[in-house]
N, C-alpha and C positions, 0 to 999 in steps of 0.2 A: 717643762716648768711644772713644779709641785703646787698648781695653782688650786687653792681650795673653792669647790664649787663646780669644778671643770665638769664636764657633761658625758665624759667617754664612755662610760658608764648606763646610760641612758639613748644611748645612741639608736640602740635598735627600737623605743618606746615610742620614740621620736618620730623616726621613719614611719612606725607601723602606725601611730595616730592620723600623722598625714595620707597613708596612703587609705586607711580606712575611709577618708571625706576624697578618694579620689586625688589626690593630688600625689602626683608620681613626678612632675618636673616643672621647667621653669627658673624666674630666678628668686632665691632665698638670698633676703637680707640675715645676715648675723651682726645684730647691731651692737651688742655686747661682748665678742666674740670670745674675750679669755688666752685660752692657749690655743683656740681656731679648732679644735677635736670637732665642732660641729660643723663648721665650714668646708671642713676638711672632708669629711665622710658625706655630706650631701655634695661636693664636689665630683669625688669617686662616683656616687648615684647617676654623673652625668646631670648635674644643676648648674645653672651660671651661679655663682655666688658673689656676693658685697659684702666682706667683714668689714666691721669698725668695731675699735678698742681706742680710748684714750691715752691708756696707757703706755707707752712706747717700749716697755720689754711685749706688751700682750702686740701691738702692729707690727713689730718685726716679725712675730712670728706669723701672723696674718700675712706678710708680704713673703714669706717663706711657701706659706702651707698652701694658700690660695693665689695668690695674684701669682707666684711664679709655676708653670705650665709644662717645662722641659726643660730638660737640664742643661743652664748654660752652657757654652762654648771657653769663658775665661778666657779670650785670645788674648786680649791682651797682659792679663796677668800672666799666660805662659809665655809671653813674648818677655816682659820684665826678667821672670824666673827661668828661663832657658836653661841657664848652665846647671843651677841647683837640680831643675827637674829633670834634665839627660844625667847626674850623676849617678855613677853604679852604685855607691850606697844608698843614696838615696830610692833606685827602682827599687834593689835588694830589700831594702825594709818596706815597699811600697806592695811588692807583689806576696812577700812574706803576711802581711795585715789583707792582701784583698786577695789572695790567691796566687798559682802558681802563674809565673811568667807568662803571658800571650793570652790566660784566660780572661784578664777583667778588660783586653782592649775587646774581646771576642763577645763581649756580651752586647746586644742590641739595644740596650737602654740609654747610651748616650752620656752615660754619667760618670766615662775617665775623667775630664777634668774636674770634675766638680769632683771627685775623691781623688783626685791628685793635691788640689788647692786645698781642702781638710788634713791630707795628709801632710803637705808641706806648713800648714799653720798649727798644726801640735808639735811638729819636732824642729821644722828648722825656724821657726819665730825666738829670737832670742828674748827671754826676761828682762824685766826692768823694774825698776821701785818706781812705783808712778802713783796714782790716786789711789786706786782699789789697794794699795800695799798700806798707802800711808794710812787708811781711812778706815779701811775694813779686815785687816787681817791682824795677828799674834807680833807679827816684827815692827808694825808703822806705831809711832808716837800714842796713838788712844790707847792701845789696845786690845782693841775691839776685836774678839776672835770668829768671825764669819767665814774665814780662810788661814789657812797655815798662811807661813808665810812667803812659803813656794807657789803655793798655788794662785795669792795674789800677784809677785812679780809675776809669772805665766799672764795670766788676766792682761794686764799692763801690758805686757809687751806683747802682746794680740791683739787687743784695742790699738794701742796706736801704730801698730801695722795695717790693719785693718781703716781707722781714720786717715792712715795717708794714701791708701791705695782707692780709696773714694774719692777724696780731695783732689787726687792726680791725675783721676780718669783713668786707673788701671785695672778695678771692677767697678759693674756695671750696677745699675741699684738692685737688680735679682740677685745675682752672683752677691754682692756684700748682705745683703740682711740673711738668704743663707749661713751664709761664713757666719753672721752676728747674731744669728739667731742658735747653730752649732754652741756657738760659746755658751751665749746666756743658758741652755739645757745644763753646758757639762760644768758650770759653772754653779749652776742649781742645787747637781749633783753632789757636790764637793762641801757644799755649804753647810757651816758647824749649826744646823739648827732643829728643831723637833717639828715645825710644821711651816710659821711666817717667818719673817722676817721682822716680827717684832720686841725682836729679843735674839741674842744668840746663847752658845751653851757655854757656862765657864770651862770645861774642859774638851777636848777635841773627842768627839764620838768615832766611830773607826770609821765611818762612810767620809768625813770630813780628811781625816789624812791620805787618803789613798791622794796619787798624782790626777789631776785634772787630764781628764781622756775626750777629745771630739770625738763624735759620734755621725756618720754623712746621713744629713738630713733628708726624709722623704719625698722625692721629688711628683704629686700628685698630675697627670697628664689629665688634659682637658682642652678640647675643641671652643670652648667659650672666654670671650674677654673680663673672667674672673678681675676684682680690686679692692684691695683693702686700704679703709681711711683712719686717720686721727682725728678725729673730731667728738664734739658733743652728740650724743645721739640726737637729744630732741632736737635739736640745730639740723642736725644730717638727714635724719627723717623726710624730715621736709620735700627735700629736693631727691630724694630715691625711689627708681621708679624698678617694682618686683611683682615676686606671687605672693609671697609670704615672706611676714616680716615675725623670725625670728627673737625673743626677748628672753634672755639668761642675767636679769640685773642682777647688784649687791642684794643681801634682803637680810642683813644685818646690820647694826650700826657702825662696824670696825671698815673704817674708810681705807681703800685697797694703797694709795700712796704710802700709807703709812707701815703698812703690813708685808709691803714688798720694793721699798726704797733702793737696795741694792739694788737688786735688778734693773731697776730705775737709773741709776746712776750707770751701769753698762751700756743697757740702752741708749742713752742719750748725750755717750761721752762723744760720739761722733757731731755732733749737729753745736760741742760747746766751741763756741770762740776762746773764750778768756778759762781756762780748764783752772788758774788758779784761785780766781773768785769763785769758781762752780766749787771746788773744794773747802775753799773757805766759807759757803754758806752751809755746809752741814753740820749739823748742830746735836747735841744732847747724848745720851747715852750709847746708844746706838746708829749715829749718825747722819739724821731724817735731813730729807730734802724737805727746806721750807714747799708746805701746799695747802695754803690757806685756799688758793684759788682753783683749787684742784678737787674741792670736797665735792662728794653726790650725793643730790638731793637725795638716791636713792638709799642712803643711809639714813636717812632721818627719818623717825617715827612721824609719824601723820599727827597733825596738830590739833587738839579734841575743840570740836564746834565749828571748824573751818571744813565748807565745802568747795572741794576742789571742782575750780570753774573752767566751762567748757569754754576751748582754745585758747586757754591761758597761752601766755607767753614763757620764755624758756626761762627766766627766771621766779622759781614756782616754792623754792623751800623745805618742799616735805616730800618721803615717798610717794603721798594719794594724787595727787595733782602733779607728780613727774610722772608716772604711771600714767594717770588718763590723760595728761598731753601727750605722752607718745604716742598710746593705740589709736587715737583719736583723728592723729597729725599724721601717720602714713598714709600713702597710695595703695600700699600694698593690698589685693581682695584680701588675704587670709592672713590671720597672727597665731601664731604660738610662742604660748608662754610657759616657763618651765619657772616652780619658784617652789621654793623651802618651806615645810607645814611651820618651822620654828620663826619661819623671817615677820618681818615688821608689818604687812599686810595679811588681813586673814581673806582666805577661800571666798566669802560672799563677796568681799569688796572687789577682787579681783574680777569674780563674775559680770559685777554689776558694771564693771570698766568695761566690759570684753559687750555686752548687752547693748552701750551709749555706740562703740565703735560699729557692730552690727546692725545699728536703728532696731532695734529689737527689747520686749518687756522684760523676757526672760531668758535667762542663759541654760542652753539646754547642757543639762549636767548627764544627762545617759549618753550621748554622742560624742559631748563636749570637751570632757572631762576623766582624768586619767590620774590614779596615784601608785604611786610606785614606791615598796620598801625597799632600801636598802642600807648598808652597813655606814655607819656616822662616821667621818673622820672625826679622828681626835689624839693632840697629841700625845706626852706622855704626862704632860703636867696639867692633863683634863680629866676632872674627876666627876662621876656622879653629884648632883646636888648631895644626894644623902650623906656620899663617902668624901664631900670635900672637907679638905684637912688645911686651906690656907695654900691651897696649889694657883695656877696663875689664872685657872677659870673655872665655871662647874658649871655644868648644864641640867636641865630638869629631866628626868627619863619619865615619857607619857605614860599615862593608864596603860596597863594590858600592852606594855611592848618591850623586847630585851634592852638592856642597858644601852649595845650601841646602833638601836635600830631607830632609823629615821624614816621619812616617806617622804618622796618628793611628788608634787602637785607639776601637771602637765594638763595645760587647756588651749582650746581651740574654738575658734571664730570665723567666721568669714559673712560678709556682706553682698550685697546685689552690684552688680557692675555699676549701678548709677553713681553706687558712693554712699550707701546709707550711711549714718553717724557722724559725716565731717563736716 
């Protein structure tokens, strides 16, 4: 997933912060998790992990990355697809994509069937005009061009292969959000757009027409009862019990429902009942899933003269007071927080959160505290404040730094076993 913000990137500043306060294992909450890129790699480290994402494209892939440990079996999806998967075209193109005959049963990773079941949902899942055709591609009634219009019947007719093979008990919930998680990637891939999904492109850019391709997802091996949730963080907080409670919030105002809807509407074509009224409530240009109830606090600017009060409750309104109810409201001894120099909270404030959580006066910034430049995303209709010309956004380039050079802000905490700050 082209999810902005994602952490991959960062991954090694990450590690080496924690490991410089000592802390090599254990388990790491990722309460934010995204596309799971941190879940994932402190996974590999040999960490138990707990992703949470609310968003249900970012938990499938959390149920993919982390909570799944070995690569299914799929018995009984290959007990369904028997005859498909012994036919000789079928291996012929099978061993042709993963190698010559006898070498991919020969590999000790366990992961035939699970690249049998990718392989049989790219080529023998037949199409269909179904939601993602009508809603969001070039051929369905809006017009809405996010997909050719191959590549949404494809979509369609994987989803509800996919939805009935849940529904029937014929995958398992590792085995499907794998499978669904493959999709929402190649389906990312494909997508007519410049960065979100808040917008698509009038005309098809060449990444967009190529055919929709799965891709067999990384299967990450781990000894510990890794699990990934839906839920509100500050709600989840509560009840999780870690070393370190990882924090990758929004820290802009562009609320993610809105920025990445489609995906949205993949994700969660499995769990609709009535898929006609799920269709029928999208609405507007681009086809937004009603989320009014969906917005986070942590998009909203901090409200000037309101001090965000110790153990507020979860309905809090603004960045500053979703923020210090988090750090505040874990178990976890140690937090780290990763947050954008450009987002809605500045450096001290953060501080002085991470100082309430620690019972502590002051935040030690030579230990504590880490920044990091690196290159800005930016679409192609993101221009310089100086050089904007009426394009879809313009950002401000800081004193003394190149146009698309950003820093991201890494900081750390930890408190005395008693519990300081709660």
């Amino acid at each position: 997933m082209r999810l902005i913000g994602n952490k991959t990137k960062l991954l090694g500043d990450i590690e080496q912060l924690l490991e410089s306060q000592g802390v090599r294992g254990g388990t790491l909450i990722d309460i934010f998790a995204g596309t799971s890129s941190v879940g994932r790699h402190f996974k590999r480290r040999g960490f138990r992990v707990l992703a949470n994402d609310r968003m249900a494209s970012c938990f499938a892939q959390a149920v993919a990355a982390v909570e799944v440990s070995c690569p299914p079996a799929f018995r009984r999806f290959r007990d369904a697809q028997g005859a498909a998967l012994a036919d000789e075209r079928f291996r012929e193109e099978f061993f042709a994509e993963y190698g010559p005959r006898g070498a991919s049963e020969r590999r000790d990773d366990g992961g035939e069937p699970l690249r049998e079941a990718i392989h049989f949902l790219g080529t023998r899942v037949a199409p269909r005009e179904g939601l993602v055709f009508r809603s969001f591609s070039d051929g369905g009634p809006h017009g809405r061009r996010y997909f050719t219009a191959e590549n949404g019947r494809r979509i369609d007719g994987m989803l509800e292969f996919l939805t009935g093979g849940l529904r029937r008990g014929i995958l398992t919930r590792g085995e499907f959000f794998l499978l669904l998680s493959a999709l929402i990637d190649a389906a990312d891939r494909v997508a007519n757009i410049s960065g979100t999904y808040g917008a698509y492109l009038k005309q098809f850019q060449m990444s967009a027409r190529r055919p929709l391709t799965l891709v067999v997802p990384d299967v990450v091996s781990s000894g510990h009862q890794n699990r990934a949730y839906q839920e509100d963080a500050n709600r989840l907080v509560r009840r999780l019990e870690g070393d370190v409670l990882y924090i990758d919030p929004p820290y802009n105002k562009r609320q993610y429902p809105a920025n990445y809807h489609v995906l949205e509407v993949l994700a969660r074509h499995h769990a609709v009942d009535d898929l006609d009224a799920f269709e029928a409530s999208l609405y507007g240009k681009t086809g937004l899933l009603p989320y009014a109830d969906e917005r986070s606090d942590f998009c909203v600017a901090p409200r000037a003269g309101r001090r965000a009060p110790r153990g507020a409750d979860t309905r809090r309104g603004d960045v500053a007071s979703a923020m210090l109810d988090l750090v505040t409201s874990t178990k976890a001894r140690h937090v780290v927080i990763s947050y954008n120099e450009e987002g809605l909270l500045g450096r001290e404030e953060i501080g002085g959160m991470l100082c309430r959580f620690a019972g502590r006066k002051t935040f030690d910034w030579k230990r504590g505290f880490r920044e990091i430049a690196y290159r800005r995303f930016r679409s192609d209709h993101d221009r310089p404040a100086a050089d904007h010309n009426g394009s879809s956004r313009s950002y401000k380039v800081l004193e003394g730094r190149a146009a698309d050079e950003i820093h991201e802000w890494l900081f750390f905490a930890s408190r005395d076993r008693a519990g300081a700050g709660r």
